[in-house]
C-alpha positions in Angstrom: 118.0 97.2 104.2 116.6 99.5 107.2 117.7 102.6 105.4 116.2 101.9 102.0 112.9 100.7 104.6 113.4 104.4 106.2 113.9 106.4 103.0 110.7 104.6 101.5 108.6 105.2 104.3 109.3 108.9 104.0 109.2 109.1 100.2 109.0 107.2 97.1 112.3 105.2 96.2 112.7 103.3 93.6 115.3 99.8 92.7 117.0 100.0 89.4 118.4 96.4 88.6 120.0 95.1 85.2 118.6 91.8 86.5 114.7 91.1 85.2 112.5 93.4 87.5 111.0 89.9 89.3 114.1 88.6 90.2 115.4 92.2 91.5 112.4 92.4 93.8 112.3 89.3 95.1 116.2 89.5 96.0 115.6 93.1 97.8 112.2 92.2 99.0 111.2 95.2 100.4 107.5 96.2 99.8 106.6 100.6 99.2 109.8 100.4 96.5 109.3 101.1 92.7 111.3 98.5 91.1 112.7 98.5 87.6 114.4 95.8 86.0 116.6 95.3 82.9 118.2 98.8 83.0 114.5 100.5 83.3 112.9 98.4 80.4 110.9 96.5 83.1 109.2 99.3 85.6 106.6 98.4 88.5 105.4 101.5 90.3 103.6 100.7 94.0 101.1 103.2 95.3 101.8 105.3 98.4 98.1 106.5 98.9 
């Protein structure tokens, strides 16, 4: 959890979850992640500007 925290404070990271993309982020629950669910059908891209 700190390193994925570190690596997305640095640059953008994305989750990749065969789970539904809500479920996966609110497992990991780590804000300044992309996060894609179902195998990249579901895709939620977070700003870092």
């Amino acid at each position: 959890r700190e390193v994925v925290q570190e690596l997305a404070s640095l640059c953008a990271t994305s989750v990749v979850s065969g789970r539904a993309r809500d479920k996966a982020e609110n497992f990991v629950m780590i804000e300044n992640l992309h996060y894609a669910g179902n195998h990249g059908a579901e895709i939620k891209l977070v700003s870092h500007y």
